[in-house]
N, C-alpha and C positions, 0 to 999 in steps of 0.2 A: 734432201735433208742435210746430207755432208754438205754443201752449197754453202746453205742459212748455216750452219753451227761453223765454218771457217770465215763467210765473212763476220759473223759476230765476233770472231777470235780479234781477227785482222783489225775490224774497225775502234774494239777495244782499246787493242794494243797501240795502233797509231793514236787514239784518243791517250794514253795513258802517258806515251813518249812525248807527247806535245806538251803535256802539264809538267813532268818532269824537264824537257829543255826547258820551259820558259820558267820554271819552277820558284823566280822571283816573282812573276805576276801571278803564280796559283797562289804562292802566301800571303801575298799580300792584299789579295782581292778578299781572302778568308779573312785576313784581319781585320780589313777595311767595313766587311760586312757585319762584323762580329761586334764590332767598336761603334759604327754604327748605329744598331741597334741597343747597345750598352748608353748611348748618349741618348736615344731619343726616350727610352725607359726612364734614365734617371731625370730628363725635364717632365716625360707623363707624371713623376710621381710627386715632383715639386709642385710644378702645377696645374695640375688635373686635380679632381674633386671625388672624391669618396673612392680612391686609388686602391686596388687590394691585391694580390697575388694571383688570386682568378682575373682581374682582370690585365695586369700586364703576360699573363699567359695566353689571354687572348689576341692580343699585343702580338707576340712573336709569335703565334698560331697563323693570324694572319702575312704577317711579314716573312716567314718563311713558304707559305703557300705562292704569294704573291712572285717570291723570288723564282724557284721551282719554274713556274709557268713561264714568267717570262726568259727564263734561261734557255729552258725546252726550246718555245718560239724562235729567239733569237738566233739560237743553235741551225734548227735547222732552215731558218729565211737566209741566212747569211752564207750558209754552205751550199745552197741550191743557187744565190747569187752568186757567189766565189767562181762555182761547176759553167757558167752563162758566162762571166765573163773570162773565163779560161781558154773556155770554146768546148769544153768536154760533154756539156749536160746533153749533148743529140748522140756522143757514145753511150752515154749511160740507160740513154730511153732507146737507143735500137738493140740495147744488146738480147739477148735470148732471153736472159733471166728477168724478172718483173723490177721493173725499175721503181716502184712505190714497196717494193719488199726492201728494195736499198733503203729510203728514204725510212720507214721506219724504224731500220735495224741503228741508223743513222740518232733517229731521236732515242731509239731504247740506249744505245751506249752514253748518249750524252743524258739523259736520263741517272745509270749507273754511277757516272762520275760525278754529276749532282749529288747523289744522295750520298757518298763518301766525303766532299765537300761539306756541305749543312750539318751531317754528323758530327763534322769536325767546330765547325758555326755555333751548334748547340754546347760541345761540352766545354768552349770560351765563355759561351753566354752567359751555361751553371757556375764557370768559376768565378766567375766577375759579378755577377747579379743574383744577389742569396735570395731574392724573390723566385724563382725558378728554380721548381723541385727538379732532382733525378728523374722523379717518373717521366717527366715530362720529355724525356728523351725516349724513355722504354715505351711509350704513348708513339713518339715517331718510328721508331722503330716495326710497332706493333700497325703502324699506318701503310707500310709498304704494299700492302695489297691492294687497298685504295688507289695509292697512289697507279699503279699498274692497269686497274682498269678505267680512271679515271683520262690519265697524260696521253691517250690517243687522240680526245679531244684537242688538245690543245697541236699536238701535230697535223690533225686536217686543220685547223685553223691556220698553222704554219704552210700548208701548201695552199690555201687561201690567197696569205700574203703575200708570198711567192710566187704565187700566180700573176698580181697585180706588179711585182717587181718583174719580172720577165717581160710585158709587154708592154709598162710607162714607164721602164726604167727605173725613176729617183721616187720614190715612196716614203721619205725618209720621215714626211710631216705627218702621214697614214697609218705608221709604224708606231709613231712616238703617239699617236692619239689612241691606238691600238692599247700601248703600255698602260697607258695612262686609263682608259676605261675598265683594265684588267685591275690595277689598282683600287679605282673605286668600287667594283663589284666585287671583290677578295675583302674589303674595308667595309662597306656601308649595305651594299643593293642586298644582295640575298638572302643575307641573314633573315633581315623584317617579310622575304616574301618567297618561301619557298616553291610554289609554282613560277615565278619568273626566273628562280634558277637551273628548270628542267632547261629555257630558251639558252642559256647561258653556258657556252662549252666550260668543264670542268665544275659547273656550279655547284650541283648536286655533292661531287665526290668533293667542293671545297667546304660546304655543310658539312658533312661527313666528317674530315679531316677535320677542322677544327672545334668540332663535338669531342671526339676523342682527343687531343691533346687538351683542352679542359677538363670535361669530365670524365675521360677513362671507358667512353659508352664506344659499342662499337657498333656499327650503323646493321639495320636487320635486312633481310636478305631482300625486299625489295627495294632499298636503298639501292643496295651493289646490283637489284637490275636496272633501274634509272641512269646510273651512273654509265654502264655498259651501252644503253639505248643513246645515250649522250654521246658516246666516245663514237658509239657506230655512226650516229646520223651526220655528224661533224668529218669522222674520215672519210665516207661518200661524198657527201660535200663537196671536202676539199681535193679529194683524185678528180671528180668531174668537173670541178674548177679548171685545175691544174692542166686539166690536157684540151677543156676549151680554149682557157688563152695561151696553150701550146702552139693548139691548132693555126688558130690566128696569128703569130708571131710568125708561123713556118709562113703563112702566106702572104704578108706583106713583107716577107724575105728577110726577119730581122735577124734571122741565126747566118747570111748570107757571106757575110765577112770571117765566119768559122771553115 
């Protein structure tokens, strides 16, 4: 237990150091995101067709879910590639402690600094764009729980990816089509068919989420077990992925030059 509760400290606090040294690209990536957003609202509202405040809240409902996910993802494919080409990622799988307890404590901190981030996204968004009530923050806020049993799916999906970067290397076209299908189903797919969003890591809890930043509902308690069935069947997944093309890398010697 002291283990988990000091590296969560540890991995925080290097997460939190990194945003502050680079502290020109933490604000500017917020403003970029926040402006963003601020441009693509005011062309939905010129020209899009029967435009209302419900619906650019849906607008940013999705666009912030959308962002979230692939931040997650990104976070942790990029850190587990970083770990590979460093040479470190075979100390971190021999060491005693479970090396997939790392890997989530990994997405739960970049997870935290997401959500002080968009917080920051949202109260730009209410000052710049009088379409977008206050609640609509207290609605994010009020989503954090969601969000928590939801974002695990999206981490076995990240050791998924991770997995197909460890042993083909360059996934870069995989990754981006990745983005890009998360987009369209955060946008378009699940809405119209919520059985195809049980198939769909995060789907469910992206239902969910953006019900309540619209209408203030908060999803019933079989919701939050779909959700939960989602996030588990996705992190299995992705550990049993993850150590089959482990396995295979170790044996055509790719970790060799470590």
């Amino acid at each position: 237990m002291n283990y988990t509760l000091n590296l969560i400290k540890a991995t925080l606090i290097k997460d939190l150091k990194y945003l502050i040294r680079y502290k020109f690209n933490t604000i500017f990536s917020v403003l970029m995101f926040s402006f963003m957003f601020i441009a693509a609202s005011k062309g939905y509202k010129t020209y899009g067709k029967d435009v209302n405040s419900e619906s650019i809240e849906n607008l940013l409902g999705g666009y912030l879910v959308w962002l979230l996910m692939v931040t997650n993802l990104s976070s942790i494919v990029n850190n587990l590639v970083n770990e590979t080409n460093l040479g470190t990622l075979e100390q971190l799988y021999i060491s005693s402690k479970s090396f997939h307890l790392t890997i989530i404590i990994k997405g739960l901190s970049s997870l935290l600094i997401s959500i002080f981030q968009f917080t920051a996204i949202c109260l730009l968004i209410t000052l710049f764009n009088s379409s977008i009530p206050i609640s609509f923050i207290l609605n994010f806020i009020k989503g954090l729980p969601i969000l928590l049993f939801g974002i695990p799916a999206i981490w076995g999906l990240s050791l998924i990816v991770s997995s197909f970067a460890l042993y083909y290397k360059n996934i870069s076209s995989f990754f981006s089509a990745i983005t890009s299908i998360l987009f369209a189903v955060v946008s378009f797919g699940v809405h119209k068919s919520p059985d195809l969003a049980l198939l769909f890591p995060f789907g469910i809890a992206n239902i969910s989420l953006q019900n309540l930043y619209t209408t203030g509902f908060y999803p019933n308690t079989l919701d939050i077990l779909f959700i939960t069935l989602n996030s588990s069947f996705y992190i299995i997944t992705g550990i049993v992925t993850f150590n089959f093309y482990e396995k295979k890398s170790k044996i055509k010697g790719m970790f060799a030059k470590h």
